[in-house]
C-alpha positions in Angstrom: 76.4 153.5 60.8 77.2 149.8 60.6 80.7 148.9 58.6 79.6 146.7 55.8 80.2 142.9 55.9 83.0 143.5 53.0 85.1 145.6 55.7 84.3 143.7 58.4 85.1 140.2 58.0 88.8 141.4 56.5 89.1 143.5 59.5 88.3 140.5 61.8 90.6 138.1 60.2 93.3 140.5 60.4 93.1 140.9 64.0 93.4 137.0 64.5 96.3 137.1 62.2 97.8 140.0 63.6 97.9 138.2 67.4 99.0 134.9 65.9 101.9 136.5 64.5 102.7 138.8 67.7 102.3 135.3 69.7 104.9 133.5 67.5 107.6 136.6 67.1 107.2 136.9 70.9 107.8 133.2 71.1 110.7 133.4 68.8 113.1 136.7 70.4 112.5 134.7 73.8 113.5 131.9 72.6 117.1 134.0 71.1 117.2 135.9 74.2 117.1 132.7 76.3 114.7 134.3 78.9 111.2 133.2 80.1 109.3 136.1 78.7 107.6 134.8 75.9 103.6 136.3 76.4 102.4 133.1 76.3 104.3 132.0 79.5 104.0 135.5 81.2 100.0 135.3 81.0 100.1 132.0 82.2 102.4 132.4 85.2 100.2 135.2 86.1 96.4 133.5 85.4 97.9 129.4 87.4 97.5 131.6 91.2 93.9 132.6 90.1 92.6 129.6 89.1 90.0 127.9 90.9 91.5 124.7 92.3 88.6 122.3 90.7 89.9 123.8 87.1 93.1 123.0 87.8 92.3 119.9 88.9 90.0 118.8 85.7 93.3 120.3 83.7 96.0 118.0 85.4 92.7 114.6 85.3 92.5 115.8 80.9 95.9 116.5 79.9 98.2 115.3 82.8 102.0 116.3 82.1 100.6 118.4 79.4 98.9 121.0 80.8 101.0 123.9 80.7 101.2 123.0 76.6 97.2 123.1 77.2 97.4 126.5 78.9 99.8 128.1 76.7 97.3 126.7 73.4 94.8 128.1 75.7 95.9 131.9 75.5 97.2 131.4 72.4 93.4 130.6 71.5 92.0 132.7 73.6 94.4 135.9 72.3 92.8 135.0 68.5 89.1 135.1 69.9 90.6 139.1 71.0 92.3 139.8 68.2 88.5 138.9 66.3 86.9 141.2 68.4 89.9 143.8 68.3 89.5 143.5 64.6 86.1 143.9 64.7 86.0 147.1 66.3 88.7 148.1 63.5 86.0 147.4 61.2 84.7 150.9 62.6 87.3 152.4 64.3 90.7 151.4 62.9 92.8 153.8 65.1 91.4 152.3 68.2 91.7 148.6 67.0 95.5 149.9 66.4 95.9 151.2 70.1 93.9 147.8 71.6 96.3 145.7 70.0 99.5 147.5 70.8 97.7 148.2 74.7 96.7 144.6 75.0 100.0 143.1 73.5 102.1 145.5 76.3 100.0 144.1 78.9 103.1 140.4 79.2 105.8 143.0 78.8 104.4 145.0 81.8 103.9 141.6 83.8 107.7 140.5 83.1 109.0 143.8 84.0 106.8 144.1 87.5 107.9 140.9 88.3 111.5 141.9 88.3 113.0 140.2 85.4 114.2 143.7 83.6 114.2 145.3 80.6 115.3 142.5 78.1 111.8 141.1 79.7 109.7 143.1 77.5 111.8 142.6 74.5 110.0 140.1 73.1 106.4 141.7 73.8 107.7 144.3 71.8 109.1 142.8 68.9 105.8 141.1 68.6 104.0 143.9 68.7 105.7 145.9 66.2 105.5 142.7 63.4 101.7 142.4 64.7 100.5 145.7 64.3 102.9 145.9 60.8 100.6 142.4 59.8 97.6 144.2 60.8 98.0 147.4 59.0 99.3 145.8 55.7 96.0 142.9 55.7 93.7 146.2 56.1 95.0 147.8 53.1 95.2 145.1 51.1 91.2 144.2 52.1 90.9 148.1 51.5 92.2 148.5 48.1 89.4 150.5 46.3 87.5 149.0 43.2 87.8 150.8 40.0 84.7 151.9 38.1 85.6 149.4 35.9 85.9 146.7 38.4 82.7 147.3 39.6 81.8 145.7 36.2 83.8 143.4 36.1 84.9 141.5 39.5 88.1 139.6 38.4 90.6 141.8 39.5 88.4 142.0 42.6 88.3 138.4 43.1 92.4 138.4 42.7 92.3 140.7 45.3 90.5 138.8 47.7 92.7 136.1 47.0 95.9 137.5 47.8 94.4 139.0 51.2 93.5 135.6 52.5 96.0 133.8 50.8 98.6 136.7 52.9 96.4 136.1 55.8 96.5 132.5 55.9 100.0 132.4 55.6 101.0 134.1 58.4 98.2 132.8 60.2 100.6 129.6 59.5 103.8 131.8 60.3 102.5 132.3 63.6 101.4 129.0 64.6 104.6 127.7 63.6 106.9 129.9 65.2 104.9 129.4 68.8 105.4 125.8 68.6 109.0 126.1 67.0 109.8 128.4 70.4 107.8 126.1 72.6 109.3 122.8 70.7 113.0 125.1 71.5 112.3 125.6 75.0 111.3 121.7 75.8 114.9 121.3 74.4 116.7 123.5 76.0 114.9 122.3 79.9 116.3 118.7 78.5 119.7 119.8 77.6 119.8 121.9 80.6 119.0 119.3 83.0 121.8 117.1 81.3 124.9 119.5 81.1 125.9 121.2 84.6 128.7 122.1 86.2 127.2 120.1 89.6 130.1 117.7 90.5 128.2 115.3 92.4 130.5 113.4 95.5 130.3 109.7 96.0 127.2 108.6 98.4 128.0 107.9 101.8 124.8 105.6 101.8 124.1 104.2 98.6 121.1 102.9 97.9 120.3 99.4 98.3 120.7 97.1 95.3 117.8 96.2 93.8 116.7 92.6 94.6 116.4 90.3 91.6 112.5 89.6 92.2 112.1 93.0 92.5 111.2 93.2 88.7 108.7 90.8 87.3 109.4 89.6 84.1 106.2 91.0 82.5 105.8 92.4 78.9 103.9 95.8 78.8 104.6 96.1 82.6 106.0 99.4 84.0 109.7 99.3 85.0 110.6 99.7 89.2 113.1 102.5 88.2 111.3 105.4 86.4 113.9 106.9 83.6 114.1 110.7 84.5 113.1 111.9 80.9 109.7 109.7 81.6 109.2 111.3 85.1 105.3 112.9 85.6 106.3 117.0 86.1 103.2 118.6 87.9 104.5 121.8 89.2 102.7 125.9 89.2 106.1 126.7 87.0 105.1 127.2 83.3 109.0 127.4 82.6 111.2 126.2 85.5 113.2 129.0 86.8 117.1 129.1 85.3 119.3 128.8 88.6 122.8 128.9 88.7 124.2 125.9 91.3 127.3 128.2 92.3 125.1 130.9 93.7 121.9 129.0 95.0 121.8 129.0 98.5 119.5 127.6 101.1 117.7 129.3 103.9 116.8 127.3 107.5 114.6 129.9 110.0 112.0 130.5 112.2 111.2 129.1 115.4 114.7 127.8 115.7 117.5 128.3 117.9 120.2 128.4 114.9 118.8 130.5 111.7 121.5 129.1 109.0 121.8 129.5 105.3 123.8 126.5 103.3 124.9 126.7 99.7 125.4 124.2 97.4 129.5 123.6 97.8 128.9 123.4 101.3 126.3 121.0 100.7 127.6 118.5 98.5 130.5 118.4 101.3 128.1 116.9 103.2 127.5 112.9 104.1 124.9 112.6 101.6 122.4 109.4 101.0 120.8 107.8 98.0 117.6 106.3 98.6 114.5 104.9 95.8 111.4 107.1 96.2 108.2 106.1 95.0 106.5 109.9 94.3 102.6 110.3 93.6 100.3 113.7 92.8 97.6 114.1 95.0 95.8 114.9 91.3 96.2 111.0 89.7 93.5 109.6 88.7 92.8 106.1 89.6 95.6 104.3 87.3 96.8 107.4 86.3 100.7 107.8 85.4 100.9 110.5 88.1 103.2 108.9 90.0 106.9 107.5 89.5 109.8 105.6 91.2 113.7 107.1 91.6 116.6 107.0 93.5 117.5 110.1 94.9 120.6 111.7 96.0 120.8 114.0 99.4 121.0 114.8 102.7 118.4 114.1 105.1 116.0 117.1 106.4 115.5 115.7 109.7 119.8 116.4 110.1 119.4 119.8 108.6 116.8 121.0 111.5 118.8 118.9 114.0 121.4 121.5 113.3 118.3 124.3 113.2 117.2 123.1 116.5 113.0 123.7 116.3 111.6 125.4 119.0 108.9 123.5 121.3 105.7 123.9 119.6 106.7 124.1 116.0 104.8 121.4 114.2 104.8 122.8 109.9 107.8 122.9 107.9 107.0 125.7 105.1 109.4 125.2 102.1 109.7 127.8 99.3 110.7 127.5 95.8 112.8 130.2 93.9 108.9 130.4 91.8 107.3 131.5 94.3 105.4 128.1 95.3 105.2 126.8 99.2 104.6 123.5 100.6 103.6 123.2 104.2 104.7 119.9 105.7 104.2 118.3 109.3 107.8 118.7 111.4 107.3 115.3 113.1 107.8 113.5 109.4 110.5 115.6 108.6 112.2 114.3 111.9 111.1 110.8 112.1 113.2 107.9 110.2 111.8 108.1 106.5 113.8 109.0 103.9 113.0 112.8 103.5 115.8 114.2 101.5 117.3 117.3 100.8 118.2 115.8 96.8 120.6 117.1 94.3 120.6 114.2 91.8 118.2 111.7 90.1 119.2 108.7 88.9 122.6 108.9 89.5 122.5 112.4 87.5 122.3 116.4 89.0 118.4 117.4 89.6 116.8 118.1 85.7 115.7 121.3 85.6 112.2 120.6 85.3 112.9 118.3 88.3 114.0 121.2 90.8 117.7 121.8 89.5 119.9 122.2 91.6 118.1 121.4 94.6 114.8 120.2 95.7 112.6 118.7 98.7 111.8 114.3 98.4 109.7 113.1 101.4 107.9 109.4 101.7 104.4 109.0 102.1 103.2 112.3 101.4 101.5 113.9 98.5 103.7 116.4 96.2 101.7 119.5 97.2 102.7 119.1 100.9 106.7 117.9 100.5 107.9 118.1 96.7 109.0 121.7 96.4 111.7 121.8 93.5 114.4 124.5 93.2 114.0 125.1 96.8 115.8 128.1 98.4 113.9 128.4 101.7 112.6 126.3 104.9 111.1 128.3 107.6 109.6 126.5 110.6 106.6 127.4 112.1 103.1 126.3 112.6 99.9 124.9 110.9 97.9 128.0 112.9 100.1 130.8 112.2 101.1 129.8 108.1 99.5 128.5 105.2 101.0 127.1 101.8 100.4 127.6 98.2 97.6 124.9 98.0 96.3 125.9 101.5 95.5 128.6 101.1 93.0 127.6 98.4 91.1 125.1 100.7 93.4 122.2 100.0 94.2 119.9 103.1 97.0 120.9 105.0 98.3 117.1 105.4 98.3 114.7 102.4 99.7 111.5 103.0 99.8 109.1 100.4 96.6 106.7 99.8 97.2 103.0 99.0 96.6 102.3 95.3 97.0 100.2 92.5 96.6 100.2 88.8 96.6 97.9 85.9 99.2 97.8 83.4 98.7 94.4 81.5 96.4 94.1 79.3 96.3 97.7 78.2 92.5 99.0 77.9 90.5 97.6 75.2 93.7 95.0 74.0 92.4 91.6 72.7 94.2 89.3 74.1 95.0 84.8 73.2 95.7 82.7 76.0 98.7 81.7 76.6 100.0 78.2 77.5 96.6 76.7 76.7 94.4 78.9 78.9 96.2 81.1 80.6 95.3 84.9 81.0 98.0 87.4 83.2 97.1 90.6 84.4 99.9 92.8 85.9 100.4 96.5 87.3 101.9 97.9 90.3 100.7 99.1 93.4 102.1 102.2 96.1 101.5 102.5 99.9 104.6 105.0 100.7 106.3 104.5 103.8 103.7 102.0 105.0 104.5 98.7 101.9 102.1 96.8 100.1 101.1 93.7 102.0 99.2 92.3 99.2 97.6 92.7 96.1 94.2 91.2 95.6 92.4 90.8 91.5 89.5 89.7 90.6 87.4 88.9 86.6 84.2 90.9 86.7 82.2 89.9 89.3 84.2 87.0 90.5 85.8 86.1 93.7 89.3 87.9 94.6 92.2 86.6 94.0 95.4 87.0 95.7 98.2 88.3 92.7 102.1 87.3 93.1 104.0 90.5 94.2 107.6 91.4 93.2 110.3 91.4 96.2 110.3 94.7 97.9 112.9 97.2 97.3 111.7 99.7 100.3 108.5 100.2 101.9 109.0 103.7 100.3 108.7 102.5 96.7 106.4 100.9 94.3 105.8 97.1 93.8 105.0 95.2 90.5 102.2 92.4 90.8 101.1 90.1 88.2 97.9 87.3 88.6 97.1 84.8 86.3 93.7 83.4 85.1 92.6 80.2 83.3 89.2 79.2 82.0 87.7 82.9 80.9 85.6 82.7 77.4 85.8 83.8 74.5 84.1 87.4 75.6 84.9 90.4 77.2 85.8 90.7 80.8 86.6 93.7 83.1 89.9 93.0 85.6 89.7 95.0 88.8 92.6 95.3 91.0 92.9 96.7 94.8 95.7 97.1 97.3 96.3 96.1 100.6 99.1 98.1 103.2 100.9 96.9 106.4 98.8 98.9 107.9 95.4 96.8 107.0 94.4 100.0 105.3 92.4 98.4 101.6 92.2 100.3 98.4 88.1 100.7 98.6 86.0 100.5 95.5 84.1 103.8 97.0 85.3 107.1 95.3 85.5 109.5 98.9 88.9 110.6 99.3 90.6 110.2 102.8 92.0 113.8 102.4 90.3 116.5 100.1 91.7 116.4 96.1 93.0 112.6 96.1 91.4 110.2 94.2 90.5 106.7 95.6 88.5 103.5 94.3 89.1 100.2 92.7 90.7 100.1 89.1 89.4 98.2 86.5 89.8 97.4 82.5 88.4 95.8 80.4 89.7 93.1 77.3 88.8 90.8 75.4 89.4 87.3 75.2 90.0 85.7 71.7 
């Protein structure tokens, strides 16, 4: 027999209820415990490796460096639609909507625990389960409470009823809500402060980086700074919270088809003549004049002096680094050898590694894509071959090289901006523009269909690094225009205006804006 509508909506709002609440308790006894077990994050962790790479992809192109907080409000979202449906069946069956939402809600605590982070793992699972299922049952017996034969007359004390269910259920439909963003608000926080305050003594370079050359900066308003601050930093990573690793014990791992299989830790490799360097670093996922890229001076020690010491074996030709997350990189030996700046870094901008940056140690190679070099909080490099191993984004029909593409973007005027002439009729456009390890020969602009014209660059700090430009422009109307902008390397290699990537995943073509004249 079908439940009436009276029982079943009730029962279907307290199911939502009931998983926003086990979603923020969870959230919250993580957050005390200081461990990455919040649900949330544990379904997350597990659903990133079985993604299909074009979703993951559309996710980074939508929400860039938010879209782990898009995930998590993902299954938070998608653990309400359940909890509807879970409630639904209650509407019928109340012991079996009971034994769903305690099975389902063990399902993060049975993740944590396989993955070998203990007991204390499914701690918060369980406390949110127990408040849950407490919400759930209480909601039902408040939609429950049986009319009197009087009340059938007369509905007020059935309307007050009513009342105080939804009233309860909307506030700790609030409760929840609250208490998953207070614990994902806490955890931001805590990255922050933990990237900030270690115990890493960092030595004195025995290269420092070169100083910065005072055209190097164009003296633009609105116009991206050379140095990117470390807090402002693009993260794109498969980590929904960045492993917790402790400096003294981290250690590094150098095998495979070597002659000398060694492992390093950290004291003995801060003893070591390290090297600052300024890194330009890109994601293969920016879109064109997207912020997916940044510019930093790194502290390290060169790879190519680590497998010196390793000695590779003839017919190696693939670097495969690990992270202490799980995530590979597969990178070619020859650039890891050659003279670019590939670093072995434990600082940032003069400070140890963040930890959403790879604390304490992490891999920074010129000229290729993140996916192929970048592995943070690195604890292994094997060396072996393109035909024998595969990589984390390899394995899921990415290309197994990925160096950099030449590109661009517009900074100044930002999209849309209505902008008066300065200087009677003078426009400027500015942006910066990347070719890693080849350098930007020139920058080339032109107004909407207009000839190109040949923008000012900034002085070059390294052909690893980025390079402000800025072009100006007299005699447009009163109208609105569209500014395009395209890039030129050493190399003769031009940003082109069709959108068909050199490698598989990286986006190319011409960037444009447009603003309006006053």
């Amino acid at each position: 027999m079908m439940a009436s509508a009276r029982r079943t909506w009730p029962s279907v709002i307290a199911g939502i209820v009931a998983t926003l609440i086990y979603f923020g308790v969870a959230e919250l006894i993580a957050r005390g415990l200081d461990v990455a077990s919040a649900p949330a994050l544990l379904i997350g962790q597990a659903l990133i490796p079985l993604m299909p790479t074009a979703l993951i992809k559309s996710a980074i192109a939508v929400f860039g460096t938010h879209d782990k907080l898009a995930l998590v409000i993902t299954i938070v979202a998608g653990g309400a639609v359940l909890g509807a449906i879970i409630g639904w069946i209650g509407a019928r069956r109340r012991g079996l909507a009971l034994v769903l939402l305690i099975g389902f809600g063990l399902l993060p605590a049975v993740v944590g625990f396989s993955s070998g982070a203990g007991l204390v793992a499914t701690l918060p699972s369980l406390g949110g389960i127990a408040v849950g299922a407490a919400a759930f049952l209480v909601l039902i017996r408040l939609a429950d409470a049986p009319e009197s034969e009087t009340e059938k007359h007369d509905r007020t004390p059935a309307r007050r009823g009513r009342r105080a269910f939804f009233g309860l259920a909307a506030g700790l439909s609030v409760v929840g809500i609250a208490a998953v963003a207070a614990g994902q608000s806490a955890a931001t926080l805590a990255r922050s402060a933990a990237g900030k305050v270690t115990k890493l003594v960092l030595p004195r370079p025995a290269t420092s980086a070169p100083e910065i050359p005072a055209g190097a900066e164009l003296d633009v308003p609105g116009l991206t700074p050379l140095v990117t601050e470390s807090s402002d930093f693009y993260r794109i990573d498969t980590a929904l919270f960045p492993p917790s690793i402790d400096a003294g014990t981290w250690t590094l791992r150098v095998h495979g088809m070597v002659e000398n299989e060694f492992t390093i830790t950290m004291a003995e490799l801060l003893d070591l003549p390290l090297q600052e360097h300024y890194v330009t670093l890109a994601c293969v996922s920016n879109e064109v004049g997207g912020d997916l890229v940044g510019n930093a001076k790194w502290l390290g020690y060169p790879i190519r002096d680590l497998l010196a010491r390793a000695k590779p074996h003839a017919g190696a030709d693939m670097v495969l680094s690990g992270s202490d997350d799980g995530f590979t990189a597969s990178t070619p030996l020859e650039v890891l050898t050659d003279d670019r700046a590939a670093l072995l870094a434990v600082a940032m901008n003069g400070h140890a590694l963040p930890r959403d940056h790879g604390y304490p140690a992490r891999l920074v190679v010129p000229g290729l894509y993140g996916y192929v070099s970048a592995t943070k909080w690195v604890t292994d490099i094997e060396v072996t071959k393109f035909a024998e191993k595969e990589a984390y984004w390899t394995t899921r029909g990415w290309s197994t090289h990925g160096p950099v593409l030449v590109a661009s973007r517009i900074d100044v005027p930002r999209p849309g901006a209505t902008v008066k002439p300065k200087s009677g009729d003078r426009v400027v456009t500015a942006g910066m523009a990347w070719a890693q390890h080849t350098g930007i020969e020139k920058v080339q602009v032109r107004i909407d269909n207009g000839d190109w014209q040949e923008a000012e660059l900034s002085e070059e700090l390294t052909s690893d690094t980025w390079r402000q430009w800025r072009c100006e422009h007299t005699g447009l109307s009163a109208d609105t225009h569209t500014v395009s902008v395209r890039a030129i390397d050493l190399d003769g290699n031009v940003q082109t205006s069709e959108r068909r990537p050199a490698i598989p995943g990286a986006a190319t073509g011409l960037h444009e804006r447009q603003f309006t004249v006053e």
